[in-house]
C-alpha positions in Angstrom: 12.5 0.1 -6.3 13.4 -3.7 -5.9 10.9 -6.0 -7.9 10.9 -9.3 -6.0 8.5 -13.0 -6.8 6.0 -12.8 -4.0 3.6 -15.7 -5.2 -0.1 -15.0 -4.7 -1.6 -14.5 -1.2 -3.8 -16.5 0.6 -6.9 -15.4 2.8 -5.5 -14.2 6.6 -2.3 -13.7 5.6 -2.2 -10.3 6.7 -2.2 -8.9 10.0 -3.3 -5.3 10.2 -2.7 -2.9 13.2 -5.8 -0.9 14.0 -6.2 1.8 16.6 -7.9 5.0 17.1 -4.6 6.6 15.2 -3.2 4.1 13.3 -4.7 2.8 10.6 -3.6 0.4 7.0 -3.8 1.3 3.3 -4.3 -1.0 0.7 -3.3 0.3 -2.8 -4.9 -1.6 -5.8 -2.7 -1.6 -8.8 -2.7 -3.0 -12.5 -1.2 -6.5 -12.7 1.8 -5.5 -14.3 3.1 -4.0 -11.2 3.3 -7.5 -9.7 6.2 -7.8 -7.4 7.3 -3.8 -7.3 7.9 -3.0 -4.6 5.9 0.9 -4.0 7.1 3.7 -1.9 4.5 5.4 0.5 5.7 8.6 2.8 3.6 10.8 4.9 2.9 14.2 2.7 5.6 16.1 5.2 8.6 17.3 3.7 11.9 15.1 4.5 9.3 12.2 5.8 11.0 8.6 6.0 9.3 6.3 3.4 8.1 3.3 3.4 7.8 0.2 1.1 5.4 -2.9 0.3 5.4 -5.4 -2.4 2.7 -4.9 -5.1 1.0 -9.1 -4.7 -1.5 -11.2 -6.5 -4.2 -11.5 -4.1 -7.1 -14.1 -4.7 -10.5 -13.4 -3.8 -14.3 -14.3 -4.2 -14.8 -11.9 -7.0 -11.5 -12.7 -8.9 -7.8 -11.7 -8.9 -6.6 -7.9 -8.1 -3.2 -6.8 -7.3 -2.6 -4.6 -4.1 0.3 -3.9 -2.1 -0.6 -3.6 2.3 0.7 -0.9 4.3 0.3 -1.9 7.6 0.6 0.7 11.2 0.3 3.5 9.5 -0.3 7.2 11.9 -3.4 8.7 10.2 -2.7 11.5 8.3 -2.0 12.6 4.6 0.6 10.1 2.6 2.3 10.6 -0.8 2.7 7.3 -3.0 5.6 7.6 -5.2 5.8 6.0 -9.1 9.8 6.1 -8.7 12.1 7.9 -6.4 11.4 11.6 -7.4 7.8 11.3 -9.0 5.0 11.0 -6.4 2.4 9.6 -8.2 -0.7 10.5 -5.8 -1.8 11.3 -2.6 -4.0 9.7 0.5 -5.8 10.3 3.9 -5.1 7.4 6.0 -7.8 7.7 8.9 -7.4 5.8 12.4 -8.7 2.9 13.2 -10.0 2.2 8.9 -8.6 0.4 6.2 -8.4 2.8 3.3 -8.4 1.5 0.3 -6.9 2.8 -3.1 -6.6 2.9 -6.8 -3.2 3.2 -8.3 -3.5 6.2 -10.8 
């Protein structure tokens, strides 16, 4: 996975896509995953996968780290630490953000 320099993000800067079956994810991670870029796939075998950057993100309660998955079908997803390891899984449920934790 590509690591790029995404600075920090600002508040609004992410449009999410909501709908009775799509929904987003946001995955909080430590800060030293900063600008890695994470796989997510839905937990099907031979699914396409998809990527977001891991970004600073600025809020009233201090500084976390999250990559956004945006448009997402609900249903079961598979986050991978590399290309072959899959790291964890997660429900994504229509018309929710689900939210989390990088284990």
């Amino acid at each position: 996975m590509t690591e790029h320099a995404y600075g920090p993000t600002g508040a609004g800067t992410v449009m999410l896509d909501l709908g009775p079956d799509t929904g987003a994810l946001v995955l909080y991670t430590p800060a030293y995953l900063a600008g890695r870029e994470i796989e997510i796939s839905p937990h099907t075998p031979d699914a396409r996968r998809t990527h977001a950057s891991v970004r600073e993100r600025p809020g009233n309660h201090g500084t976390r780290y999250a990559a956004v998955y945006v448009g997402l079908a609900a249903g079961d997803y598979t986050i991978w630490q590399d290309h072959d390891t899959p790291a964890s899984t997660v429900a994504v449920t229509g018309g929710r953000v689900t939210c989390h934790d990088w284990v």
